[in-house]
Jmol script that loads the backbone (N, CA, C; Angstrom):
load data "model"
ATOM      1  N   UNK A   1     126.849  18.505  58.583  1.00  0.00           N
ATOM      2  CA  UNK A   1     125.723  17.594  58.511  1.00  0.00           C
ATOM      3  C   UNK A   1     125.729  16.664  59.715  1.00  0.00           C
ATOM      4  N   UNK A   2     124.544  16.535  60.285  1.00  0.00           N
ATOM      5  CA  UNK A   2     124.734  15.759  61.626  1.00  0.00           C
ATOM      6  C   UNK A   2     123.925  14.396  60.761  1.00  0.00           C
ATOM      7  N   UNK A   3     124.416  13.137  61.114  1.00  0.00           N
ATOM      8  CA  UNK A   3     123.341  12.285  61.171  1.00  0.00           C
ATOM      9  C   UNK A   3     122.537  11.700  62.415  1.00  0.00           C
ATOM     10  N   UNK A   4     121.359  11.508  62.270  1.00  0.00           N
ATOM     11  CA  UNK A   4     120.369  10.807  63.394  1.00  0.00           C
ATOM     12  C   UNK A   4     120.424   9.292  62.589  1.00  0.00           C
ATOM     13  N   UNK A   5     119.566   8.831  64.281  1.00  0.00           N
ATOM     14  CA  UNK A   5     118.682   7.609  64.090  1.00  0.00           C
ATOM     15  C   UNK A   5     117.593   7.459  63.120  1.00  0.00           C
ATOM     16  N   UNK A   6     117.572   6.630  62.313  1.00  0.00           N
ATOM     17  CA  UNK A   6     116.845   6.846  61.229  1.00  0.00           C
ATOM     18  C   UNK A   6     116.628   7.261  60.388  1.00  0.00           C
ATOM     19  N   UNK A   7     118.200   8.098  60.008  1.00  0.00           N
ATOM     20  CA  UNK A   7     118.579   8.625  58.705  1.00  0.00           C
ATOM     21  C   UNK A   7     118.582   7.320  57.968  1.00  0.00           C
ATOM     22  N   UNK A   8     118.085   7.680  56.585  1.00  0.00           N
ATOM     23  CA  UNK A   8     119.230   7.037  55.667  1.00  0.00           C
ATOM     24  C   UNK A   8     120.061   7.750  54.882  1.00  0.00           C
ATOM     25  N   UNK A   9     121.344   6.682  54.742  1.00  0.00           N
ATOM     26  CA  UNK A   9     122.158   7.039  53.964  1.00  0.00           C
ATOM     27  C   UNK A   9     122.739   6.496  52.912  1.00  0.00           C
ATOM     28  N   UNK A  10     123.360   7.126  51.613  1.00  0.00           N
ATOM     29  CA  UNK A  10     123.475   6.699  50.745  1.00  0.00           C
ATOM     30  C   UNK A  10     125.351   6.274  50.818  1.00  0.00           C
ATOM     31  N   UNK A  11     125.920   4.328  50.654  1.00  0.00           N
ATOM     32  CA  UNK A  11     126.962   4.195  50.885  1.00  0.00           C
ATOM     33  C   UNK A  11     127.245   3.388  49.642  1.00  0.00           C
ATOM     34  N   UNK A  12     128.106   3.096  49.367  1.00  0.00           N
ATOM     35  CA  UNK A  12     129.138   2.355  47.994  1.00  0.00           C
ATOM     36  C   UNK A  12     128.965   0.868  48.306  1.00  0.00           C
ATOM     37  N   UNK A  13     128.821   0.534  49.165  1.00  0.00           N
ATOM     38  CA  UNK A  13     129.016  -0.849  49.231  1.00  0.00           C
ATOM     39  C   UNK A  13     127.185  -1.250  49.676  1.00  0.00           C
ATOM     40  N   UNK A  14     126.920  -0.810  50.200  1.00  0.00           N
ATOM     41  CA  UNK A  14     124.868  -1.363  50.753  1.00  0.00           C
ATOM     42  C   UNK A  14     124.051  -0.750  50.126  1.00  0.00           C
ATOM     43  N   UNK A  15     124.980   0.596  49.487  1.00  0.00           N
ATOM     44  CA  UNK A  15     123.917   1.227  48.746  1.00  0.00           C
ATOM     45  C   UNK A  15     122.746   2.018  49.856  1.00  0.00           C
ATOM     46  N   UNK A  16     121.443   2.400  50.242  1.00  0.00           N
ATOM     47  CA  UNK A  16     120.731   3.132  50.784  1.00  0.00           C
ATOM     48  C   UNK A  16     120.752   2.568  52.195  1.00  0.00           C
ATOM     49  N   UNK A  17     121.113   2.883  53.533  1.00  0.00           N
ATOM     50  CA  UNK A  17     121.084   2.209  54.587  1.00  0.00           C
ATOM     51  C   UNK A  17     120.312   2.870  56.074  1.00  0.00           C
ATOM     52  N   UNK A  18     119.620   2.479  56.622  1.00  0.00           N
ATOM     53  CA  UNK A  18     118.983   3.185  57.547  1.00  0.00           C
ATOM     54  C   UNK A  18     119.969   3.093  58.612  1.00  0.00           C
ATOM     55  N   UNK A  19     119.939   3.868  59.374  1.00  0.00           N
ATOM     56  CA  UNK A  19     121.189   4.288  60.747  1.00  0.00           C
ATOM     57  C   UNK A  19     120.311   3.847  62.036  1.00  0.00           C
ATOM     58  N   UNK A  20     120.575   2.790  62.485  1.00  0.00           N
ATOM     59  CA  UNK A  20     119.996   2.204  63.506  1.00  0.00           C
ATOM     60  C   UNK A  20     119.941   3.231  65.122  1.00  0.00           C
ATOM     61  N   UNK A  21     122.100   3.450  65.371  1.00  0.00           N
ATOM     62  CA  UNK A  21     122.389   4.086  66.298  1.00  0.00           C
ATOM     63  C   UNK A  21     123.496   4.814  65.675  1.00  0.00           C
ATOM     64  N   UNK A  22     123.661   5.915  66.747  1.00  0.00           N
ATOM     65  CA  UNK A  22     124.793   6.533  66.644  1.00  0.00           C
ATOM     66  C   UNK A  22     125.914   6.949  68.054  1.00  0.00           C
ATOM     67  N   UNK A  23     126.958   6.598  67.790  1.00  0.00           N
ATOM     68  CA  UNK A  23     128.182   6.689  68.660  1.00  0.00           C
ATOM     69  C   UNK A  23     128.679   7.631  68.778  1.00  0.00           C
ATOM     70  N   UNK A  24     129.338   7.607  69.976  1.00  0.00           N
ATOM     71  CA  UNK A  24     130.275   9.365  69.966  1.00  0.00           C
ATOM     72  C   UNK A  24     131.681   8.858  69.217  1.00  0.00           C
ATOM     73  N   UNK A  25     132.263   7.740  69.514  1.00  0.00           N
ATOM     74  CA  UNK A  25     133.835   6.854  68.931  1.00  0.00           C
ATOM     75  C   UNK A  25     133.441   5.997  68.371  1.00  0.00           C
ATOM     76  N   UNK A  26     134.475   5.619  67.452  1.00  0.00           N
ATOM     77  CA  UNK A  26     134.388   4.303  66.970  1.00  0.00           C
ATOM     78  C   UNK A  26     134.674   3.248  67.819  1.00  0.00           C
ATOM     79  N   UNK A  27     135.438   3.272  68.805  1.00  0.00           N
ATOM     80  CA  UNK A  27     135.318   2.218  69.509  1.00  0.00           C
ATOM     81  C   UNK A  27     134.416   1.764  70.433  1.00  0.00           C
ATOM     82  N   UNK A  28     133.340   2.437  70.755  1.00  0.00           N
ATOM     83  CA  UNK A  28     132.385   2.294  70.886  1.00  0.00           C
ATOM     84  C   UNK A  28     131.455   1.394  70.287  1.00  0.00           C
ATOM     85  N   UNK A  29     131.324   1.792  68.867  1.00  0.00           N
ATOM     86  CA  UNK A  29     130.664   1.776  67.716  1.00  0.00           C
ATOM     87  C   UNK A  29     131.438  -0.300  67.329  1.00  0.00           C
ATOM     88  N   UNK A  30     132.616  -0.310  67.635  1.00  0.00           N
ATOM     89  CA  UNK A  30     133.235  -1.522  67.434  1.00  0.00           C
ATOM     90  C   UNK A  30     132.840  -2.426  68.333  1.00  0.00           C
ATOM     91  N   UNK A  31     132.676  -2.020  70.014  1.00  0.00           N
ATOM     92  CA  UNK A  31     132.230  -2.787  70.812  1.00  0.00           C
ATOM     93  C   UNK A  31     131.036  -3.198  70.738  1.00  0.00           C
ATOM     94  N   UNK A  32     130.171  -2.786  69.853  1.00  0.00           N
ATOM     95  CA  UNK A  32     128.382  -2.983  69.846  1.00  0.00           C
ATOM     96  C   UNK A  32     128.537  -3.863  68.858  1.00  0.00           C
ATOM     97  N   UNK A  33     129.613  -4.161  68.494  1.00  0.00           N
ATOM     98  CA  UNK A  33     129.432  -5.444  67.373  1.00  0.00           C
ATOM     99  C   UNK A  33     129.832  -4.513  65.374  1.00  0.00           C
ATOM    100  N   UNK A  34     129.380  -3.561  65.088  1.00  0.00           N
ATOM    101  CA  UNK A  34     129.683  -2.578  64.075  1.00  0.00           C
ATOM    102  C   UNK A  34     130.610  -2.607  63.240  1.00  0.00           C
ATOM    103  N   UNK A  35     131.152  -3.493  63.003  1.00  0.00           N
ATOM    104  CA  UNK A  35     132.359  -3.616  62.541  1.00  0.00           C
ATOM    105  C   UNK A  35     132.443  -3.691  61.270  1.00  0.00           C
ATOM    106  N   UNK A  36     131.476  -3.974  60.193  1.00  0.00           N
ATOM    107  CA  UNK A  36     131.285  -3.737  58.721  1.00  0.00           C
ATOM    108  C   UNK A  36     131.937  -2.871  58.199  1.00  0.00           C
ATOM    109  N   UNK A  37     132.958  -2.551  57.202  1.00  0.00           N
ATOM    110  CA  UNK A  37     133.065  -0.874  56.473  1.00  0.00           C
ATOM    111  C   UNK A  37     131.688  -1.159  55.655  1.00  0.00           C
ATOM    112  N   UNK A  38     131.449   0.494  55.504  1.00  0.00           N
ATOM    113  CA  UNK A  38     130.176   0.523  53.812  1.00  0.00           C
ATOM    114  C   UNK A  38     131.127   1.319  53.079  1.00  0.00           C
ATOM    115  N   UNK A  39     132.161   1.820  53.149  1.00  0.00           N
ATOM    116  CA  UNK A  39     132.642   2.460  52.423  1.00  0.00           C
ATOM    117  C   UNK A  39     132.465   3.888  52.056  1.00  0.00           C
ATOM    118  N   UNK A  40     132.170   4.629  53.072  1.00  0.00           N
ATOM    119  CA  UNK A  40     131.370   5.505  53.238  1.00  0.00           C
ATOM    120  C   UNK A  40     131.770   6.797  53.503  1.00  0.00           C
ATOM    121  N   UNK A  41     131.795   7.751  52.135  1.00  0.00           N
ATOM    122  CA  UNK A  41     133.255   8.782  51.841  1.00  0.00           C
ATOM    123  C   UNK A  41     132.451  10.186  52.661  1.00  0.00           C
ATOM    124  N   UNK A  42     132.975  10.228  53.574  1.00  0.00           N
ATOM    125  CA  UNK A  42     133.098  11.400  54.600  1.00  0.00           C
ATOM    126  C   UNK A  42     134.311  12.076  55.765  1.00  0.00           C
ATOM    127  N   UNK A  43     134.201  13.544  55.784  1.00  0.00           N
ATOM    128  CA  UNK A  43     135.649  13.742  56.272  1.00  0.00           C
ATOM    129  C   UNK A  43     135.244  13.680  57.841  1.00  0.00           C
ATOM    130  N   UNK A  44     133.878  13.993  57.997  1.00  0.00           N
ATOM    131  CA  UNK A  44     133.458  13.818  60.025  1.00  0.00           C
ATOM    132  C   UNK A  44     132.616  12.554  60.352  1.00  0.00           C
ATOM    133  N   UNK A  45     131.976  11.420  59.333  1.00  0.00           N
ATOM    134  CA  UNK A  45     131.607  10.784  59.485  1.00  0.00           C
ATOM    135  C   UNK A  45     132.095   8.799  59.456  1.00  0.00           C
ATOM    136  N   UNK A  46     131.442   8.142  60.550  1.00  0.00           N
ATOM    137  CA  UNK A  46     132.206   6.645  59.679  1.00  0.00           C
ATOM    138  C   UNK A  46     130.461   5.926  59.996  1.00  0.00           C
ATOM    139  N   UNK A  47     130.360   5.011  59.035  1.00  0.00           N
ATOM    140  CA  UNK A  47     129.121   4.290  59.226  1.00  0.00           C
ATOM    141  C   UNK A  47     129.505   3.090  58.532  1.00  0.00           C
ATOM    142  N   UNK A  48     129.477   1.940  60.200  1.00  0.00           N
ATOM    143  CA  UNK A  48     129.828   0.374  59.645  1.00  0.00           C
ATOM    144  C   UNK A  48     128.254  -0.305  59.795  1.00  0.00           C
ATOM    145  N   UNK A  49     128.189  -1.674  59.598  1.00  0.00           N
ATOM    146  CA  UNK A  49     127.162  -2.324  59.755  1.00  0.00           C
ATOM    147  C   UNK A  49     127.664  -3.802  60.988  1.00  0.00           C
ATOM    148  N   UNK A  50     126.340  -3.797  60.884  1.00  0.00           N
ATOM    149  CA  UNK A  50     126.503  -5.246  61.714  1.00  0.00           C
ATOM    150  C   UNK A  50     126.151  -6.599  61.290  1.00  0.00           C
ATOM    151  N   UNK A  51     125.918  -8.057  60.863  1.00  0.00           N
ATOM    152  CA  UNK A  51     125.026  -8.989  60.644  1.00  0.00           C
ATOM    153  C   UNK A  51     124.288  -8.985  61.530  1.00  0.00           C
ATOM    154  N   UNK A  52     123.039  -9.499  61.229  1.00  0.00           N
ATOM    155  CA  UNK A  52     122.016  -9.511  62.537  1.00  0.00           C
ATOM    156  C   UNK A  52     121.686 -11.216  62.044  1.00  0.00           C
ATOM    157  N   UNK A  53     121.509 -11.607  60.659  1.00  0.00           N
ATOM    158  CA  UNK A  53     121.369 -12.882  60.499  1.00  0.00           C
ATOM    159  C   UNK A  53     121.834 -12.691  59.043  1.00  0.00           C
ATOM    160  N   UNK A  54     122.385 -14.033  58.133  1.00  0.00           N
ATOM    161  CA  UNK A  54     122.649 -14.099  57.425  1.00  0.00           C
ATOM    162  C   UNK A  54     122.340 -13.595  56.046  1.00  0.00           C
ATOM    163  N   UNK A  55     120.999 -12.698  56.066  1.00  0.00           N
ATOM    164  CA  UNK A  55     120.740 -12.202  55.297  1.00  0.00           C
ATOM    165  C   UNK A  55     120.476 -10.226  55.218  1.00  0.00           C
ATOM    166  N   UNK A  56     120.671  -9.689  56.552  1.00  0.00           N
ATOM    167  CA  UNK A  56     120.514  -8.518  56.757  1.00  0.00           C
ATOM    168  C   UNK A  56     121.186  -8.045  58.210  1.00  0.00           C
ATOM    169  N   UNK A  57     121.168  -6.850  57.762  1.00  0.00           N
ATOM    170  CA  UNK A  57     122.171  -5.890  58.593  1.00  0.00           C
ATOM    171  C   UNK A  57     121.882  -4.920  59.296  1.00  0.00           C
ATOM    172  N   UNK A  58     122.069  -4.455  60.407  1.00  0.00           N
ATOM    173  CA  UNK A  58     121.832  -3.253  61.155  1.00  0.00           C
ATOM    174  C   UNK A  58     123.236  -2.247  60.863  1.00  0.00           C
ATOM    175  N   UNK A  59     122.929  -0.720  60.626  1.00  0.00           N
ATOM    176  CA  UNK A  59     124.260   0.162  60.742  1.00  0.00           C
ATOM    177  C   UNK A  59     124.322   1.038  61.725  1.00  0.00           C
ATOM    178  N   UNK A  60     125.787   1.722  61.801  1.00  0.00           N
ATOM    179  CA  UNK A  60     125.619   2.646  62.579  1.00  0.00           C
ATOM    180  C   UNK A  60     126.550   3.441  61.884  1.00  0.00           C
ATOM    181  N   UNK A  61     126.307   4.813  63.320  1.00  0.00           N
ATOM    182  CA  UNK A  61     127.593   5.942  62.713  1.00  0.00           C
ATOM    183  C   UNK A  61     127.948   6.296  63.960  1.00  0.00           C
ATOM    184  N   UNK A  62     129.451   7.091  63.591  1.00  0.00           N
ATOM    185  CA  UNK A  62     130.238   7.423  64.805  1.00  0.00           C
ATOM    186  C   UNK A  62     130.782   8.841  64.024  1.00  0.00           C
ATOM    187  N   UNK A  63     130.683   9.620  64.600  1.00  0.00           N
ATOM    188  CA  UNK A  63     132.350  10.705  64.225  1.00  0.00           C
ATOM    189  C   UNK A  63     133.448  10.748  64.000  1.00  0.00           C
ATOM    190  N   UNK A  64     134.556  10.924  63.512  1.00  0.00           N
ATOM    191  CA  UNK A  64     135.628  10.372  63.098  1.00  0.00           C
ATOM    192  C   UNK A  64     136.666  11.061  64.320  1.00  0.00           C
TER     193      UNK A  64
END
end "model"
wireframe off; spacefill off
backbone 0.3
color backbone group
């Protein structure tokens, strides 16, 4: 399963989340700010979030 931009996905902790960007690393994905877990049970995938303001979030995904 590949994910895109503008998937959503279904995670344990946000529940339904739209995928803003996607990374090739996580450290990548860490340097853009991404650093949220969602908890998000996959064996090729990781998708953290970001705050953007105190009430909502941007996510992303990377490959593991």
């Amino acid at each position: 399963m590949d994910i895109k931009t503008g998937d959503y996905i279904r995670t344990p902790r946000f529940l339904q989340v739209c995928i803003n960007e996607v990374f090739k690393c996580k450290k990548e994905m860490w340097q853009a700010g991404y650093t949220e877990p969602t908890h998000y049970r996959n064996d090729e995938w990781e998708i953290n979030g970001k705050s953007i303001d105190m009430y909502h979030m941007k996510f992303a995904a990377c490959r593991k």
